[in-house]
N, C-alpha and C positions, 0 to 999 in steps of 0.2 A: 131305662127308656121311659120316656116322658109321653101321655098319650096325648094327644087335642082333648079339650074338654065338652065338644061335640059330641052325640052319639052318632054312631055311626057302625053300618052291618059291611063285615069283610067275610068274603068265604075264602075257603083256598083250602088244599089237602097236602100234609106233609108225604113225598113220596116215599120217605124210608124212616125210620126211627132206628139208632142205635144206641143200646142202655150196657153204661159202663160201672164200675162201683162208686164212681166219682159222680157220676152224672149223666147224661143224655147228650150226642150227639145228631142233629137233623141233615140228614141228605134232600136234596132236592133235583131231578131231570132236567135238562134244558137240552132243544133240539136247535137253538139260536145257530146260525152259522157263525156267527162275531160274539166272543168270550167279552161280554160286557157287566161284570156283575155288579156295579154302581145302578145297574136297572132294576137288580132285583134286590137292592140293598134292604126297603123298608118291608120287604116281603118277609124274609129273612127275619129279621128283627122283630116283626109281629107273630108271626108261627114261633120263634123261641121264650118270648111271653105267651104266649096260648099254650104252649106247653110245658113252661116251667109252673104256670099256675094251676094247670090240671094234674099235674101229678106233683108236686112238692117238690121237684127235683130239680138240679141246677141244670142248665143249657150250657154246656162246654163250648160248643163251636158249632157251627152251619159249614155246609159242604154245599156247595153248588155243582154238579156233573154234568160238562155240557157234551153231549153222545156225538155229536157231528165231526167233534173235532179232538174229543176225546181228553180233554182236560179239565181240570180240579182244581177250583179257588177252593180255598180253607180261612174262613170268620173265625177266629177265635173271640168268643163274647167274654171281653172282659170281666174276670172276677166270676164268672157263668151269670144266668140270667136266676134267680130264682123269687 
């Protein structure tokens, strides 16, 4: 993933961590009633660089759980992100 060469401050909290011997998987909540995860694409993609660079570890995949409607997109991040 490629960043802008702008600085720039993002906050955001990963809602679940899960560490495999391969590497790290990130869950994240949504209470969205419309399963849209093209919205939360560059979210995704930032939190699994924030976290493959804080811990050395690769990023397997992002899980989006959206509660309302009770369904699971699955990102598999190419190659993991590390």
């Amino acid at each position: 993933m490629k960043l802008p060469e702008q600085k720039m401050i993002v906050t955001g909290a990963i809602d679940f961590i899960e560490e495999t011997p391969k590497g790290t998987i990130i869950y994240d909540f949504k209470t969205d009633t419309d399963v849209r995860p093209e919205k939360y694409q560059r979210q995704m993609e930032l939190y699994a660089l924030a976290l493959s660079q804080a811990t050395s570890k690769p990023v397997l995949a992002t899980h989006l759980l959206y509660l309302r409607s009770l369904k699971t997109v699955i990102t598999s991040v190419t190659g993991g992100v590390s």
